[in-house]
Residue, then its C-alpha position, 0 to 999 in steps of 0.5 A: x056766803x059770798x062776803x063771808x069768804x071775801x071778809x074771811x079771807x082778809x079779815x083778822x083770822x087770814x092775818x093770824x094764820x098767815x102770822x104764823x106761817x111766817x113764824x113757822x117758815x123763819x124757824x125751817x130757815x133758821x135750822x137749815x142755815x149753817x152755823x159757826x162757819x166763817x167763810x170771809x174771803x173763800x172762792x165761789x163754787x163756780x169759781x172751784x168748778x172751773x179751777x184745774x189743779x196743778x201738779x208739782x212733781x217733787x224730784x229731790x236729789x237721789x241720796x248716794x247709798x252706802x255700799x260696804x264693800x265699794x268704794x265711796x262714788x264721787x259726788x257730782x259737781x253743780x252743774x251736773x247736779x242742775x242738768x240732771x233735774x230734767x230728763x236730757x232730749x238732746x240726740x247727739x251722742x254724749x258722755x254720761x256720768x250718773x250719780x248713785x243710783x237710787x232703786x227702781x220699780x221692778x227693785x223694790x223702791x217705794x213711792x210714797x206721800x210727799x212729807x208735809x210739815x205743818x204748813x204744808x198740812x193746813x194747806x192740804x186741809x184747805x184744798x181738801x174741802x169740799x164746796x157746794x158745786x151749783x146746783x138747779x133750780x124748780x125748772x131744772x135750769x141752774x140756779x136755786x128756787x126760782x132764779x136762774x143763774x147766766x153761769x153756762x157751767x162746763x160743756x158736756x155736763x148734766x145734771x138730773x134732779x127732782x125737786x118736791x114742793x109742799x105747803x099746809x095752812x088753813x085760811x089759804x084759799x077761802x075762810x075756814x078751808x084747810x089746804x094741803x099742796x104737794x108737787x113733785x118735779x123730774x128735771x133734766x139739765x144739760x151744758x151742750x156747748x160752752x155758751x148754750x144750755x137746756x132744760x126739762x121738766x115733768x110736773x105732777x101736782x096734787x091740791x086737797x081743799x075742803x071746798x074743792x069739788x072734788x076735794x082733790x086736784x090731781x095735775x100730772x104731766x105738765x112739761x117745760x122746756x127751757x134754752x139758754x144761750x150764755x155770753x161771758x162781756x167779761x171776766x166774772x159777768x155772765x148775761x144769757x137769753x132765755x127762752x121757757x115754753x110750759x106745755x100744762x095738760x088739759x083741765x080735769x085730764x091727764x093729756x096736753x092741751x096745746x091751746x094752753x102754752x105759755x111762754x117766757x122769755x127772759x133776760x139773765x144776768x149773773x155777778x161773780x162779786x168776788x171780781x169786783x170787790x175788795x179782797x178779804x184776808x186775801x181772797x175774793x169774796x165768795x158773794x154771787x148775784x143773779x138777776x132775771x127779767x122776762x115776760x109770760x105770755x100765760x095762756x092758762x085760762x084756755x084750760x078752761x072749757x068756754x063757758x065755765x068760770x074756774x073756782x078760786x080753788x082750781x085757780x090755785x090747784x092748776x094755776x091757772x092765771x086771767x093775766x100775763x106777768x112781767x116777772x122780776x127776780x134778784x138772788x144772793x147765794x154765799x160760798x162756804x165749805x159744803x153749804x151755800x146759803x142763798x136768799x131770793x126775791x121775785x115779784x110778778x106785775x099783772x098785766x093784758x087781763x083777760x076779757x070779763x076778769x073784774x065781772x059784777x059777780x066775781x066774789x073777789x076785788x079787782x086787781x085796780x082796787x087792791x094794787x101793788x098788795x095783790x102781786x104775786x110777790x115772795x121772799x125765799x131763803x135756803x141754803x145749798x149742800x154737797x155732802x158727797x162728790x156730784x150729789x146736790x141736796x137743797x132746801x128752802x122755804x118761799x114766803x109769801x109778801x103778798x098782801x089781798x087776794x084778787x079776782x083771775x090771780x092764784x092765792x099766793x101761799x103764805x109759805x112753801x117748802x121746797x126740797x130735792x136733790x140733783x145728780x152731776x154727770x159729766x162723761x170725761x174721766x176725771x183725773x186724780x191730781x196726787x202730789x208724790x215724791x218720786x226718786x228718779x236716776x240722775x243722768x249728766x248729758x255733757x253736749x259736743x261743742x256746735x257751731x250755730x248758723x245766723x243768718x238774713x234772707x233779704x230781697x234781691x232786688x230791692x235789699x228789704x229783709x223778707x219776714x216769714x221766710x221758711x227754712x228748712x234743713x235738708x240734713x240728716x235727723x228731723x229738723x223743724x222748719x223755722x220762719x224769718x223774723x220780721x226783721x230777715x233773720x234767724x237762728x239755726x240748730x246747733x251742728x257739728x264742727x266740719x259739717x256743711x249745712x245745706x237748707x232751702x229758703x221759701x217764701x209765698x212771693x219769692x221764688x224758693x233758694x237753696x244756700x250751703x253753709x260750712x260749721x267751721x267751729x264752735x260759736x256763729x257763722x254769718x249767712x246771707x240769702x236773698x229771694x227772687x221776687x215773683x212777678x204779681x199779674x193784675x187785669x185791666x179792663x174797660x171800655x172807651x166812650x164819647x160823651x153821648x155814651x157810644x163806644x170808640x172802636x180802634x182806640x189806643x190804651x196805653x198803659x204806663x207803669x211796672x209794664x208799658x204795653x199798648x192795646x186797641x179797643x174792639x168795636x164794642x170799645x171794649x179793652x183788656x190787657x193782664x199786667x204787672x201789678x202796681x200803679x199806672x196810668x192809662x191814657x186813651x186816644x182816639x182820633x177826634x177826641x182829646x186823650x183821656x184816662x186816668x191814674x189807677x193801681x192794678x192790684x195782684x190778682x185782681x181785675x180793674x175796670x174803667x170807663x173812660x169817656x173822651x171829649x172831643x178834640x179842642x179846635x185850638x191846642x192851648x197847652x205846651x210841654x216845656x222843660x219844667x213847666x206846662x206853658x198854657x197860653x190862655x188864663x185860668x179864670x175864676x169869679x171876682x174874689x172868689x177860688x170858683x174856676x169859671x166854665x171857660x177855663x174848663x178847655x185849657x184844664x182839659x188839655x193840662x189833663x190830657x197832657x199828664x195822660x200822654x206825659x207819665x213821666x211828669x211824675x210830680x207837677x205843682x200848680x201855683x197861684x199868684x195875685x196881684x197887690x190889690x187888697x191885703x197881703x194875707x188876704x191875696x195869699x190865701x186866695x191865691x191858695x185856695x184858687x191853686x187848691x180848685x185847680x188841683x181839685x179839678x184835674x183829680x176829677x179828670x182822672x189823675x192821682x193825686x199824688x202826682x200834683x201838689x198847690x201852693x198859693x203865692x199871693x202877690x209876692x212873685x209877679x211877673x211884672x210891677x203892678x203899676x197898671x190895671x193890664x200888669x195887674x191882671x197879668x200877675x193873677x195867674x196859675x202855672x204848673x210847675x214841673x217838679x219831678x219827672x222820669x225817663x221818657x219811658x217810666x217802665x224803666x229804672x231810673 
């Protein structure tokens, strides 16, 4: 018997049966697909879902009405005519003149349809049809059969459906079997937020068998649950994550079985096509594409009791699977007017068996003999309605591709009916948007002549304009605040001739002004307004140690900048002082030790912190302040040919950097380098570059900005004397420091 249901199964019998399952399932697509309709260039439905009406008010001019025993009124000039388009918001007293007035309301005027010519009532037509919204899928998830649409849809909006699923053959299952299958789904689908979704659904399925034991497989209560979350990259490409958890009940029971869930996530993708293809007469083509990848981890063999080898006919009544799947699934779906037809192709790839699958005495091959033809693979094609606003219908037949039935995989039907119908729901009234032509009074406002403030509000100090200053007015009648604009300026209301304005200026960082201003006439009047800047206070601190890392107690902080102000270190050689924020420089001295510090910026509001290490005090003092220069009486020593200051030169840079600490108002301080003529000319030139550039390098490690000093290479075009001799030779190699910029003895002051 056993050949028997193997040989029946894929001999000539199976193929004929399946033949006309195929037939069958093109005639139902055939008959469901609509016909007639050309639908080139329409917008999508999601397209339509998302689309708000607009709704353009007509306001044509009221007809003066005929009175016989009055006098005929005098028409208006144009531009009252275009002032009376708009009701006037202007609250200053004017002169009104009003045209004959047409009836009101509470007088018996009608309001009527706008009259449409013949253009206008084909593109009435056209906006009256109504297309297919998106519906959902078998899980409840929207989409169409089995693919899942990445589209989130609007927020806050529901939809409940039941989809039913049936399929009737012989030669299903086993040889000479009749089945019948029938399920029923009750799905739930909600958009909580704008990029997140959900989904839930409760499965009853019933399968009659000839060979079943007992003919009639009763599953009820089987649930999933599925969450979205949903990503817009761009306009018309939609991609989500999703996570779906199906919690089947026991076998031969009605309860959950925990031991059996199964989970699938999977990556959505959905294609709005009318964005990225050429228009049609038009209009975006109405093609959309979705494309789902994900992996089941299909834990439905623990429904099995240990020691029981489940049937092929439980198999397929329980779907109860020996292996996990890597699911692939690709779908079209085309707008037209109340339809959308919709093809789709999923295929599942076997994979982790479960242990013993391909046993000596399964009466089926294994997956390895037969391959790809044993996938579980299907073709589906449908179509999509709305044949009343908010009601979804969908209809569409799976056809099964696979072509051998395998050991440990449920038969894959040769065709399935799926069938059902959803529900929209969304809470928020819908507003109905109806184009009218309404016949509404005609009222002239004529403006008294006004004068216009322009005005600048500038720093006071430093004369920059100041953007994002708040005006305020502080006259009679509400009047908005306005801000500068980036460049200080800005443009009053209009106010009466004779009026004096009075407003308040503020802005975060400057105290706040008041400034009057007299309207002398009609046109503008000039105002300038400058802001007291308000100090910023920043915090320095830190600590003052030898180079073995013990404080300095009693050492002096001076801090040269926006604020000069000296402060002592305590015995902890801990220092801290609150000044104006800017830049500075802070030099630390003690007695013994060789100034240190640095140049540092104190930001507003913030703290600084140092450590400052002190070297001790030189024995010999090598370095002089001269008018523009630094006068060092020892060279500055680098390797033969090369721009690596050597370690003995390490004492006069040393002092040259605790010059700069003790001098701030050397602002700015070129270091030179010079050669002798030995070697060629390009060469000595960019030697003498480099040497200045360590030079430069070095003294920014001690602790100053890098601002204050520049390098430049000379090569041998200034020597101090002819380079006659090896000794004026080597009195030509050198570096000196230029004083290029220098303050007031004090730099807090203005220079």
């Amino acid at each position: 018997m056993k050949g028997r249901d193997f040989e029946g199964k894929h001999g000539t019998a199976g193929i004929s049966a399946r033949l006309k399952a195929l037939a069958f399932a093109a005639v139902v697509a055939l008959a469901a697909a609509p016909a007639g309709v050309s639908a080139q260039g329409l917008p999508t439905a999601d397209d339509l879902e998302s689309e708000q009406p607009t709704d353009e008010e007509v306001e044509p001019e009221a007809p003066a009405q005929e009175e016989p025993t009055e006098p005929e009124q005098p028409e208006a000039p144009p531009e009252a005519e275009d002032a009376g388009e708009s009701e006037a918001e202007a609250t200053q007293p004017a002169e009104e003149t009003t045209e004959p007035e047409a009836a009101s309301d509470e007088e018996g005027s009608e309001t009527v349809e706008a009259p449409a010519d013949a253009e206008a009532g084909d593109a009435s037509a056209e906006d009256d049809t109504r297309f297919a919204a998106p519906g959902i899928n078998i899980e409840g998830a929207r989409g169409f059969q089995h693919i899942t649409s990445a589209i989130a849809g609007k927020p806050n909006t529901y939809h409940v459906g039941f989809l039913g699923n049936f399929t009737k053959g012989s030669d299903v299952i086993r040889y000479q079997d009749e089945n019948e299958f029938v399920g029923g789904n009750l799905l739930f689908q909600a958009t909580i937020l704008e990029y997140l979704s959900a989904n839930i659904g409760v499965r009853a399925t019933n399968n009659v068998n000839t060979f079943g034991r007992p003919q009639a497989m009763l599953a009820q209560g089987d649930v999933h649950l599925g969450v979205r979350g949903h990503y817009v990259p761009q306009p018309g490409f939609h991609v989500a994550g999703d996570m779906t958890v199906f919690f089947p009940t026991g076998f031969s029971s009605a309860g959950l079985d925990a031991s059996a869930t199964s989970f699938r996530p999977r990556m959505l993708a959905t294609a709005e096509l009318g964005e990225f293809l050429p228009e049609a007469n038009g209009k975006k083509v109405p093609l959309t594409a979705h494309f789902n990848f994900g992996f089941l981890f299909d834990n439905s063999s623990s429904l099995v009791p240990d020691g029981l080898r489940p049937t092929r006919v439980e198999r397929f009544a329980h779907n109860i699977s020996a292996y996990d799947y890597l699911q692939f699934g690709l779908g079209f779906e085309y707008a037209l007017p109340y339809v959308s037809p919709f093809l789709a192709w999923n295929l599942d790839v076997p994979v982790n068996p479960d242990a013993g699958v391909c046993a000596e005495a399964a009466t089926l091959p294994c997956l390895t003999d037969e391959g790809f033809a044993a996938f579980p693979d299907t073709l589906s094609l449908g179509v999509r309605g709305e044949p009343i606003e908010n009601l979804g219908l969908t209809a569409g037949v799976d056809i099964g591709l696979t072509g051998a039935d395998v050991n440990g995989i449920p038969v894959t039907p040769p065709w399935q009916m799926i069938v059902g119908a959803s529900w929209a729901i969304d809470p928020e009234p819908k507003i109905e948007y109806v184009e009218k032509v309404v016949e509404k009074e005609k009222v002239v406002e004529k403006m008294p002549p006004q004068g216009f403030i322009v005005g600048t509000v500038t720093d006071k100090k430093t004369g920059e304009p100041i953007g994002g200053a708040v005006i305020r007015y502080m006259v009679e009648g509400k009047k908005t605040p306005q801000a500068t604009s980036p460049q200080g300026t800005f443009l009053s209301y209009g106010f009466d001739p004779g009026k004096e304005v009075q407003i308040k200026v503020s802005h975060p960082d400057y105290h706040a002004t008041e400034a009057r201003q007299m309207i002398d006439g009609e046109g503008q009047v000039e105002l300038a307004v400058s802001l007291d800047p308000i100090p910023k206070q920043g915090t320095v601190g830190g600590t003052v140690i030898d180079q073995e890392g013990n404080p300095i107690p009693n050492a002096t902080i001076k801090l040269t900048g926006p604020d000069a102000v000296e402060v002592t270190t305590g015995v902890t050689g801990k220092f801290e002082k609150e000044v104006a924020a800017g830049d500075y420089t802070v030099a630390a001295s003690a007695e013994g030790f060789l100034t240190g510090g640095r140049d540092a910026e104190v930001a507003s509001n913030k703290e600084l912190q140092l450590e400052i290490t002190l070297k001790p005090e030189p024995k010999e003092k090598l370095v002089e302040v001269q008018e523009d220069r630094i006068r060092i009486k020892q060279k500055v020593f680098f390797e033969t040919g090369k721009a690596k200051i050597l370690p003995r030169s390490y004492d006069v840079l040393n002092q040259v950097a605790s010059v700069l600490l003790e001098t701030p108002r050397i602002e700015q301080l070129r270091i030179e380098g010079h050669t002798d003529d030995v070697g060629a000319e390009d060469y000595n030139l960019e030697l003498s570059q480099s040497r200045a550039d360590s030079v430069r390098k070095y003294l920014i490690e001690q602790g100053i900005s890098q601002e204050r000093i520049e390098a430049k290479g000379f090569g041998e075009s200034q020597p101090l004397v002819p380079n006659a001799s090896d000794r004026n030779r080597s009195l030509n190699r050198r570096v000196e420091f230029r004083i290029v910029d220098q303050g007031l003895e004090e730099k807090g002051d203005e220079k």
